[in-house]
C-alpha atoms as an extended CHARMM CRD file, in Angstrom:
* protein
*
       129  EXT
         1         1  UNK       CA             94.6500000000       86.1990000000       95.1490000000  PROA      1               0.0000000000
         2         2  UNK       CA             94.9940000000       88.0400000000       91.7750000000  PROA      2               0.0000000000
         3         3  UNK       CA             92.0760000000       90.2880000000       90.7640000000  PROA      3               0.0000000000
         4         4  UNK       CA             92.8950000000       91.1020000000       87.3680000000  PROA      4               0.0000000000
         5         5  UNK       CA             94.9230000000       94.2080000000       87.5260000000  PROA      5               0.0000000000
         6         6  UNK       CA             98.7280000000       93.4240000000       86.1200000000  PROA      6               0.0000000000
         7         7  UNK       CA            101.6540000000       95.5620000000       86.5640000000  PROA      7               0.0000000000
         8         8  UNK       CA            102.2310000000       96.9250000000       83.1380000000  PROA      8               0.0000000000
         9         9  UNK       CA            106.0940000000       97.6340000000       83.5590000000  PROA      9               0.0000000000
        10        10  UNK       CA            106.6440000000       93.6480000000       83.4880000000  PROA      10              0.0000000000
        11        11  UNK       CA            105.2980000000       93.2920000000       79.9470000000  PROA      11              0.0000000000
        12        12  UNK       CA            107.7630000000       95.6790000000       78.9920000000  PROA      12              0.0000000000
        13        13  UNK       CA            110.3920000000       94.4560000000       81.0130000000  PROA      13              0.0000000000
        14        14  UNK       CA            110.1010000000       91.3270000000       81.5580000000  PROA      14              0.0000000000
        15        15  UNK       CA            113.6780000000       90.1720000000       82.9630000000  PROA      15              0.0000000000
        16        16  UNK       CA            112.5490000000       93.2000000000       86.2730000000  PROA      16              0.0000000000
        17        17  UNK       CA            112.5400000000       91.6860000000       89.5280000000  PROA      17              0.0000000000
        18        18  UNK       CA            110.8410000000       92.6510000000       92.9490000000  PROA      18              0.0000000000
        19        19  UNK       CA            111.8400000000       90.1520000000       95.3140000000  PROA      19              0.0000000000
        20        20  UNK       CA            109.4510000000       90.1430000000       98.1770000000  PROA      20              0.0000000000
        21        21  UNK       CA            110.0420000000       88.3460000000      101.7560000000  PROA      21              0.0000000000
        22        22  UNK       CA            107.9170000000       88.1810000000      104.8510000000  PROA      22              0.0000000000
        23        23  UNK       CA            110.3290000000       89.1610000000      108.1260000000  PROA      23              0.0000000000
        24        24  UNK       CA            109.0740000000       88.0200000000      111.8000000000  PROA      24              0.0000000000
        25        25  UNK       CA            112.4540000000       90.1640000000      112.2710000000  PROA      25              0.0000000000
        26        26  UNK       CA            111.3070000000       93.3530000000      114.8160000000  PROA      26              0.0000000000
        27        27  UNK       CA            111.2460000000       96.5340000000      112.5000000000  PROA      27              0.0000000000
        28        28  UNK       CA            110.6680000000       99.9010000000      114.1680000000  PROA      28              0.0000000000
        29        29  UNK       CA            110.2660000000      103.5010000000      112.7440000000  PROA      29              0.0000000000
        30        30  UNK       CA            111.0610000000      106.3280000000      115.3280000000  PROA      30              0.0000000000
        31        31  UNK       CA            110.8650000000      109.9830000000      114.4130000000  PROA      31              0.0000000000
        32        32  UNK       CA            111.1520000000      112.6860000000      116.9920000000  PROA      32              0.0000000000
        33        33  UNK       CA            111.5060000000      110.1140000000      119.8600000000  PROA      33              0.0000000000
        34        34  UNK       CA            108.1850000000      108.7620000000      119.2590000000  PROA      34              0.0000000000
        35        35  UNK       CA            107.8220000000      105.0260000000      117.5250000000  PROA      35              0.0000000000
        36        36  UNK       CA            105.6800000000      105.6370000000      114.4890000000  PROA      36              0.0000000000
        37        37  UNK       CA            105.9510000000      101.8510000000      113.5810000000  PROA      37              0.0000000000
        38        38  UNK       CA            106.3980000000       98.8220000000      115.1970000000  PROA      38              0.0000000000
        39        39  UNK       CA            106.0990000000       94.9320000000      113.8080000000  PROA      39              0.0000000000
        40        40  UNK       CA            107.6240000000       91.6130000000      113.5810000000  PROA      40              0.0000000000
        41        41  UNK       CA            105.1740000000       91.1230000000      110.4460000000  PROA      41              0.0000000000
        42        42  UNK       CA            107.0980000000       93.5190000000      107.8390000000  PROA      42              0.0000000000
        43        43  UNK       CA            107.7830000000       92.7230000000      104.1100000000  PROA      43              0.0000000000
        44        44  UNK       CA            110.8690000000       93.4220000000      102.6080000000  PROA      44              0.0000000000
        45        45  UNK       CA            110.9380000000       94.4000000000       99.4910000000  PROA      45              0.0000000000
        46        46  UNK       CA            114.2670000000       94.4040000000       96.7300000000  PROA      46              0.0000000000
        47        47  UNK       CA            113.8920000000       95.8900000000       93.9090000000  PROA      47              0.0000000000
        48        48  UNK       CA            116.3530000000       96.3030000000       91.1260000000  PROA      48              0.0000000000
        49        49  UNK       CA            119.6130000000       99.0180000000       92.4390000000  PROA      49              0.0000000000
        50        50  UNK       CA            117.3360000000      100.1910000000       95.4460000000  PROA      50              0.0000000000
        51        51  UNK       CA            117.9530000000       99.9190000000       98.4450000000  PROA      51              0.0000000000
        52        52  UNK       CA            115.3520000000       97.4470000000      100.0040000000  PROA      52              0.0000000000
        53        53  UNK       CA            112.4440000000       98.6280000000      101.6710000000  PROA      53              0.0000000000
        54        54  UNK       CA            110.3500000000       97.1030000000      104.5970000000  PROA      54              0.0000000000
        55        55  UNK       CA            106.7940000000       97.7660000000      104.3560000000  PROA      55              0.0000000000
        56        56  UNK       CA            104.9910000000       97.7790000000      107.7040000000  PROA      56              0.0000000000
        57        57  UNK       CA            101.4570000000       96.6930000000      108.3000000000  PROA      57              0.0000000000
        58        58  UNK       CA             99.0430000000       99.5210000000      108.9900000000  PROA      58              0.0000000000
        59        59  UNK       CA             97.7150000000       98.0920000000      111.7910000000  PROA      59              0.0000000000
        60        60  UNK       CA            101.2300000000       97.8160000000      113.5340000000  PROA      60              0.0000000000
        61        61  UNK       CA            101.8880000000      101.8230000000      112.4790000000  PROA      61              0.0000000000
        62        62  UNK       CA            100.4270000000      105.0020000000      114.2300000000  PROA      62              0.0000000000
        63        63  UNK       CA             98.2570000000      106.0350000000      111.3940000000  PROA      63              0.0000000000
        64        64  UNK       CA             96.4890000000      108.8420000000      113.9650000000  PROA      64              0.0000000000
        65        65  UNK       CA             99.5630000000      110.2540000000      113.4940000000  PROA      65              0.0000000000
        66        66  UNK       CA             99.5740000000      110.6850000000      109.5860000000  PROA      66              0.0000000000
        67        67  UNK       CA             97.8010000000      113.0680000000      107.6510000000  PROA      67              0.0000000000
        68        68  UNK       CA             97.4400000000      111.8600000000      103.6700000000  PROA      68              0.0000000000
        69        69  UNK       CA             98.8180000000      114.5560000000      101.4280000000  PROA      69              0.0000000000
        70        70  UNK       CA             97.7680000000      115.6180000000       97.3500000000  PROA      70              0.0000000000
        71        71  UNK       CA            101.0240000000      113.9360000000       96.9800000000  PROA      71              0.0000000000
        72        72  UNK       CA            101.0690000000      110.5370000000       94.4180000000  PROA      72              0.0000000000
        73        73  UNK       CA            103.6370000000      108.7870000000       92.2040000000  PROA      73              0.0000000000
        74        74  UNK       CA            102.7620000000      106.1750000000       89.9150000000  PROA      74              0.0000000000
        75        75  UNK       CA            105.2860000000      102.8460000000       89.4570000000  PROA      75              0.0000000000
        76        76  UNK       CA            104.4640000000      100.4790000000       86.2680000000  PROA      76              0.0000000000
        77        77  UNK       CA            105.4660000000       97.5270000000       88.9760000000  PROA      77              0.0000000000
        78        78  UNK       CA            103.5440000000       98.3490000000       91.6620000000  PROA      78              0.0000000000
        79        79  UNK       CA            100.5300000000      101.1380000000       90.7370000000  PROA      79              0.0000000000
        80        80  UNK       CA             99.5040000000      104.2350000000       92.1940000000  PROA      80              0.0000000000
        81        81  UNK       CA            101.4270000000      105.6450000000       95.7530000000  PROA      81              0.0000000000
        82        82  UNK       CA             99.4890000000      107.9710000000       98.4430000000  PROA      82              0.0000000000
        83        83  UNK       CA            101.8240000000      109.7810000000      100.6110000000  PROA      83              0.0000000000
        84        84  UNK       CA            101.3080000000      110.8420000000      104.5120000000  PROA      84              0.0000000000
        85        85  UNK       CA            103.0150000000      113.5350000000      106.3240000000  PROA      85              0.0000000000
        86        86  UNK       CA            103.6960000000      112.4450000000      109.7010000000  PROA      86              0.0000000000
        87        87  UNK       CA            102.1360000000      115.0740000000      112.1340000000  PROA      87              0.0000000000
        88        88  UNK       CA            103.8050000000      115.4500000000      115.9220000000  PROA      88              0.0000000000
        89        89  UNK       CA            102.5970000000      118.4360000000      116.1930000000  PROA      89              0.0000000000
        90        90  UNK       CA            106.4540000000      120.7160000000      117.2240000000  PROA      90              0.0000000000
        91        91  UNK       CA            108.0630000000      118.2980000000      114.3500000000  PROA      91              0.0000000000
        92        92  UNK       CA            106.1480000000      117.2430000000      110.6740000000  PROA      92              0.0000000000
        93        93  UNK       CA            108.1950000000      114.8780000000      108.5020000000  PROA      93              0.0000000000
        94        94  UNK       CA            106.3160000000      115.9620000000      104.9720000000  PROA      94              0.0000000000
        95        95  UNK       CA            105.3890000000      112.7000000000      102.2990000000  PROA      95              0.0000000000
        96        96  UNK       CA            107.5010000000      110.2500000000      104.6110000000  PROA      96              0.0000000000
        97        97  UNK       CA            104.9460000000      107.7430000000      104.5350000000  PROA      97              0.0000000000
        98        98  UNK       CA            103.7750000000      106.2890000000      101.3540000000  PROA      98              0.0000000000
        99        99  UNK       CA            101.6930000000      103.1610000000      100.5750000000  PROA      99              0.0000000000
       100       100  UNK       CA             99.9940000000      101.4570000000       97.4080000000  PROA      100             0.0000000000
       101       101  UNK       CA             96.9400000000      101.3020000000       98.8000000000  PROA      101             0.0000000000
       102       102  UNK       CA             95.6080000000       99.1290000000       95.6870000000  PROA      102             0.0000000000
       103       103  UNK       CA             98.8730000000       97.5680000000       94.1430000000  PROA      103             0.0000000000
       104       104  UNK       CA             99.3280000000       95.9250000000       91.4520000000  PROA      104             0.0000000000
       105       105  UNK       CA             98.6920000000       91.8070000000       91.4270000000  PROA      105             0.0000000000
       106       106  UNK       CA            102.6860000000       91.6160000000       91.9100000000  PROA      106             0.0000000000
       107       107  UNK       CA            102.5140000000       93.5370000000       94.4830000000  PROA      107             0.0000000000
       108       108  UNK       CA             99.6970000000       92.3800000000       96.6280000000  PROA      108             0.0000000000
       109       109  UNK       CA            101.7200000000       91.8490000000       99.3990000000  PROA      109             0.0000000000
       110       110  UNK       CA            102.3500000000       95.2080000000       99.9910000000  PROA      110             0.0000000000
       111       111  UNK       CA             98.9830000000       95.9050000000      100.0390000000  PROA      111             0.0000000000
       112       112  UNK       CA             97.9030000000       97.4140000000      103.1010000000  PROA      112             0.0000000000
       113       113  UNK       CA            101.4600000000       98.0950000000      104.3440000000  PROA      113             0.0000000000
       114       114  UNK       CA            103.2330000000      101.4530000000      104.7450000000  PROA      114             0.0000000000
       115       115  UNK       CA            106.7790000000      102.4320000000      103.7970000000  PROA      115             0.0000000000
       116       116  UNK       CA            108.7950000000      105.1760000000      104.7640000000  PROA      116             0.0000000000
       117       117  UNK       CA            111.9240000000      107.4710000000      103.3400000000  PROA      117             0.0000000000
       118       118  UNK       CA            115.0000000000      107.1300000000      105.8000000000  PROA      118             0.0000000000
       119       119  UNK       CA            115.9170000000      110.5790000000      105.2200000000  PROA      119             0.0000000000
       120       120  UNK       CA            112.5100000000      112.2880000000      106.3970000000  PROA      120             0.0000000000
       121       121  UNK       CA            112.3150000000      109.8560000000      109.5070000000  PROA      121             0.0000000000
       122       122  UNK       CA            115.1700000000      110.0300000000      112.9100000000  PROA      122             0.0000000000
       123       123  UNK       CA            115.7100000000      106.0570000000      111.9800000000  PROA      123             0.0000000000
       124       124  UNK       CA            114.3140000000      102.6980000000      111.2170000000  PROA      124             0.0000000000
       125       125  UNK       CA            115.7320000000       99.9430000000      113.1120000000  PROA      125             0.0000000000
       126       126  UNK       CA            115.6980000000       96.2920000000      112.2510000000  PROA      126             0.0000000000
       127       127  UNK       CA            115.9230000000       93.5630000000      115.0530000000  PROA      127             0.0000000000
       128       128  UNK       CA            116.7540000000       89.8660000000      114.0480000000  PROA      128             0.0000000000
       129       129  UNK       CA            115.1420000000       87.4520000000      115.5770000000  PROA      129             0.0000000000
């Protein structure tokens, strides 16, 4: 499962915690009346005084509809972030979409899975099942 490629941040901070959970809850990501993202197969991730994050499968999101920006942040937890402006055509949501496309080991469950900021996107709603 691990390949060799540690977060960093832990060795510093060791006591850090990213508490990651599978959902088979329905998650959804609408912007401009269109779904962008739809699954029953998100993780959700917690992570220190952030709020928690669901990171959405590729596969269940409407990546024709993204366009991958210069944009990129680095996290000593995670690794390296690409960013995706989501493109529908009268309405563009700039960097909403972001994704560690090759995490760190303690994050490999994010790995191919896409996240979005609330504030850039109409809403994100979350089903229990």
């Amino acid at each position: 499962m691990f390949d060799g490629n540690p977060a960093p941040g832990f060795r510093q901070h060791p006591g850090r915690k990213l508490i990651y959970s599978r959902t088979r809850s329905r998650v959804r990501v609408i912007l401009n009346d269109v779904t962008i993202a739809d699954t029953t197969n998100a993780v959700r991730l917690a992570e220190a005084d952030y709020p928690a994050v669901y990171y959405i499968p590729k596969s269940d999101t409407r990546m024709d509809l993204a366009r991958r920006t210069d944009r990129s942040t680095h996290c000593p937890y995670k690794g390296d972030a690409s960013y995706w402006n989501l493109d529908l055509g009268d309405k563009i949501a700039e960097n909403a979409m972001w994704a560690y496309e090759h995490p760190f080991d303690e994050a490999v469950l994010i790995g191919n899975h896409v996240a979005f900021y609330s504030e850039k996107i109409d809403y994100i709603s979350f089903h229990p099942s």
